[in-house]
N, C-alpha and C positions, 0 to 999 in steps of 0.2 A: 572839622574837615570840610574842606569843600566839593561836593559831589561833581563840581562841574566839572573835575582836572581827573584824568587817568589815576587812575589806583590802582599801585601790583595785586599779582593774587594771593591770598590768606597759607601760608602756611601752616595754618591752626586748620583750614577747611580743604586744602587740595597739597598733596605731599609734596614737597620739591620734585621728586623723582618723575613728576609726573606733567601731564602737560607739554604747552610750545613752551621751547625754550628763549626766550626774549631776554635782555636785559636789566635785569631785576625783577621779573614776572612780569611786566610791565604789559601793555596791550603793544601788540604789534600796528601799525598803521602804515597806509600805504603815500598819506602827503604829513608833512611837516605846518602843513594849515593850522592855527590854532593852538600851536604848540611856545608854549615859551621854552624849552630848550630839550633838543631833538639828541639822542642817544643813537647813536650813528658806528657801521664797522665799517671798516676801508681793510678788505682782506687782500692786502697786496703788497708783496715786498721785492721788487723790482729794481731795488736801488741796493738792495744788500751784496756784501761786497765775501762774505765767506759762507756762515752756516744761514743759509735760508731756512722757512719757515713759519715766520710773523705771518704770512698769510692768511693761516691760520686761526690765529690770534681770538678775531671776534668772537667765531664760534666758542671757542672755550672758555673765551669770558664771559659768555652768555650762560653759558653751564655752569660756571663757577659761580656766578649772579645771584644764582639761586637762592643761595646760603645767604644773602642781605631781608633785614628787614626794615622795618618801616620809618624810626626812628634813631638819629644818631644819639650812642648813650651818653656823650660830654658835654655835646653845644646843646641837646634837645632838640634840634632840628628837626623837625617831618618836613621832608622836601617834596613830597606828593600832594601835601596839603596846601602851599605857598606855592606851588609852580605849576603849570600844563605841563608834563612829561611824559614823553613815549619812544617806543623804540619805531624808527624810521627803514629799518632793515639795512643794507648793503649800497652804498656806493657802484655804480658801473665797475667794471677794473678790463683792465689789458692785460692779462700776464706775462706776453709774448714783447708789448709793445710799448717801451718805457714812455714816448713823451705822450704818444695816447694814452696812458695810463695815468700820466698827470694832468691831462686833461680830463679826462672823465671823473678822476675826483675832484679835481678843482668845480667843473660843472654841477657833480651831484652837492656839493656843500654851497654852492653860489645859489643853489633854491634852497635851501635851511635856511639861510642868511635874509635874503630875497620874502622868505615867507615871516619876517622876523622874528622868528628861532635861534637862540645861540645853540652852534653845533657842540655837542661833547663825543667825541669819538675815540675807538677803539681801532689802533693797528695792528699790524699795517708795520714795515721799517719804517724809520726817522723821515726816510723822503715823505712819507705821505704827507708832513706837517705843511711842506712846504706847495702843495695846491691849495689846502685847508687855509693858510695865510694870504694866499691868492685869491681869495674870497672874501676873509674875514676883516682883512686889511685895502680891501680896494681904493677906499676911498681916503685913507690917511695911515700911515705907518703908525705900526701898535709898538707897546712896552711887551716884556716878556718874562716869565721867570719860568725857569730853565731847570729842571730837576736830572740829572746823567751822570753816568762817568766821563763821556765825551763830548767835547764843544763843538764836534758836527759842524766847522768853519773851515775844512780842509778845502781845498781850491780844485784839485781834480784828482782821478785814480784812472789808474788801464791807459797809457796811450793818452790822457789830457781829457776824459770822459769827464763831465760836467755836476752830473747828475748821480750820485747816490748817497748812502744813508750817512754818508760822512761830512756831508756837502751842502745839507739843505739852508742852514742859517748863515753863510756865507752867500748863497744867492738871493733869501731873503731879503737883508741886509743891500748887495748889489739891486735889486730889483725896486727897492724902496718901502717893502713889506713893512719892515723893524725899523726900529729909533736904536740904534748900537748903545747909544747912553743912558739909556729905560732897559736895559739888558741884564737881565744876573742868571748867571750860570754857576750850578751849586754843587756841590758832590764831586767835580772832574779827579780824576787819579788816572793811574795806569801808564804804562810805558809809551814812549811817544817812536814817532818818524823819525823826528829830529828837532833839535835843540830851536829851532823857530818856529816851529807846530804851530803854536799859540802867539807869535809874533801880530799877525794880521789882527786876528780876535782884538787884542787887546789894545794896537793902534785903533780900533775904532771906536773904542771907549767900553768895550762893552766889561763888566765887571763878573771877572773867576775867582771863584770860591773852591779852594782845591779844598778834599776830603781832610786833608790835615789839617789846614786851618776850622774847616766848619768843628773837628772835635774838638778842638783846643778852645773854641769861641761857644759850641754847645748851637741848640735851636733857636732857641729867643733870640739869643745876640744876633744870628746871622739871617734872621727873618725880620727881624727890624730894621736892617739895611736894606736888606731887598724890596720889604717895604716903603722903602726912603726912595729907592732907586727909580721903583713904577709911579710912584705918586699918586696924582688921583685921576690920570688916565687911564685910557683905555687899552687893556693889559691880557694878552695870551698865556698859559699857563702851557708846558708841555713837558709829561713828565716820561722818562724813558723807563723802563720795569727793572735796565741793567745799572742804573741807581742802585737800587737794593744788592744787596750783598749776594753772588752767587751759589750760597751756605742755605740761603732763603730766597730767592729766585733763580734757579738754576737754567730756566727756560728762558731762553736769551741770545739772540748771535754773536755778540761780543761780552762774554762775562770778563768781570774785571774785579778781584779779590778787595778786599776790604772796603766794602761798600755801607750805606744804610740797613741797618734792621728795619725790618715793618714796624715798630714803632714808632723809631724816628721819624720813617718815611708820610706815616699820619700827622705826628705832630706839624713836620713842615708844610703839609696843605692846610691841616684846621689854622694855621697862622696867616691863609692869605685869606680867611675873611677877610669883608671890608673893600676887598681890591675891586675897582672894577674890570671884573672880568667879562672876555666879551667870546671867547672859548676857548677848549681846552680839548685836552688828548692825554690819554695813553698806551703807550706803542711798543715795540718790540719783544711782545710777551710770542713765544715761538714753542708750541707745545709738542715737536716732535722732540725737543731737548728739557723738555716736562718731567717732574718725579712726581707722583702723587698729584698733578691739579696746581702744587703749590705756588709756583709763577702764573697761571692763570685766575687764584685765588689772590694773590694779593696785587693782581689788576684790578681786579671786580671789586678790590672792598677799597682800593685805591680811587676807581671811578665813583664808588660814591660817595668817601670824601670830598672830592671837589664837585660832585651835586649838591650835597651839604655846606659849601661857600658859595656853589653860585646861585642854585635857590632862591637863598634871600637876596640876592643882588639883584636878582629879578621880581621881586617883592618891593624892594623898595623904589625901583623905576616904576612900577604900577602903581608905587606911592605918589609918586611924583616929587 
């Protein structure tokens, strides 16, 4: 272990129940200085279009956090040992004020970035991804894999509104964020608008993996293509909570039946070892529609999942 990097606190020596609650037990810090990847909430969901919420989000993943500990039991990853990690606190947020409100997270992740820290954050509705991309992508359009039940490329809601959690990777995409052809979008299902929903989506190349085919092809198969898809650039991860099956994530604005178990939903992230990832999220965990913690629980064990892939991604650029 190296004493240099942040280390959560001992559950063996200080009870979960007890204590700040941070993300993972991890040290709270007030700059992302020093940090090789900054664990970040964006408690703001401004772009939701029925059951609000996610705002919420961070907090309870932070509580739920709790319950992780040190080492992943499949890959043997210690990710506190190979990485600087800490919890950064809260993004600015507007709750009144949507395009201030994407400004001000875009701003608070443009210094994680700035500080060279990969951002991993907690939401926040889907819009938030899309300041986090504003960021994270400034300087050259990233690859993406896409974990939802919804491809979030709808073009407007309310009167030709621009902006919400339906909307985010269609302005991406317009704004030059995303590469649509380094795209995969995996899990979609659910009742649509209309029989062109996904028209746009898929003129720009970007590749859907509907829930029925991912069963019938299984994890490997369809994590091998997505892997095919990002390559070996540089690649955004953003996984929505309402993936997972509404059975085992209930806390959600848009549940959408027949989704991923938590186990799948692990399997699919320990498969993007290797990628380089340059950050990630995940978002719409909404705990006033919470049973037991359980959607905010399988955020938290979800977020270190993909601390456990990106880790050593940032292990081996220290490699050189």
């Amino acid at each position: 272990m190296t004493s240099a990097f942040h280390q959560p606190v001992d559950a063996a020596e200080v009870p979960r129940f007890a204590g700040h609650s941070t993300f993972m037990r991890l040290p709270a810090v007030a700059s992302p200085e020093g940090l090789d990847i900054a664990l970040v909430g964006i408690p703001w969901d401004g772009g939701t279009t029925n059951r609000a919420g996610a705002r919420h989000g961070p907090r309870e993943v932070r509580n739920q956090s709790s319950l992780i500990r040190r080492v992943h039991h499949v890959s043997g990853v210690e990710p506190f040992s190979i990485a600087n990690v800490a919890d950064v606190g809260d993004v600015s947020v507007n709750p009144i004020d949507l395009m201030d409100g994407l400004k001000r997270i875009e701003e608070g992740i443009a210094a994680i970035v700035a500080a060279g820290a990969l951002p991993l954050s907690v939401g926040g509705d889907h819009l938030t991804t899309l300041p986090v991309l504003r960021a994270v992508a400034k300087s050259r359009p990233v690859g993406m894999v896409h974990f939802d039940a919804h491809t979030d490329t709808n073009d407007s809601y309310f009167g030709g509104n621009k902006y919400t959690h339906g909307t985010p990777f269609r302005r991406a995409i317009e704004e030059g964020l995303l590469d649509p052809k380094r795209m995969v979008q995996i899990g979609i299902r659910g009742s649509i608008y209309d029989t062109t929903d996904h028209d746009w989506a898929k003129s720009q190349g970007i590749r859907i993996i509907y829930m029925e085919e991912f069963v019938a092809r299984g994890v490997e198969d369809v994590m091998a293509e997505a892997r095919a898809i990002v390559g070996d650039g540089a690649t955004y991860v953003t996984f929505d909570i309402d993936s997972i099956d509404p059975s085992m994530a209930p806390g959600t604005g848009t549940p959408e039946i027949g989704g991923f178990t938590t186990r799948e939903a692990q399997q699919l992230v320990r498969l993007l070892a290797g990628i380089d990832i340059v950050g990630a999220d995940v978002v719409e965990v909404a705990p006033p529609f919470d049973v037991a913690g359980l959607t905010a629980l399988a955020g938290a064990n979800i977020l270190f999942e993909l601390l456990c892939v990106m880790a050593p991604c940032v292990a081996r650029r220290r490699a050189g």
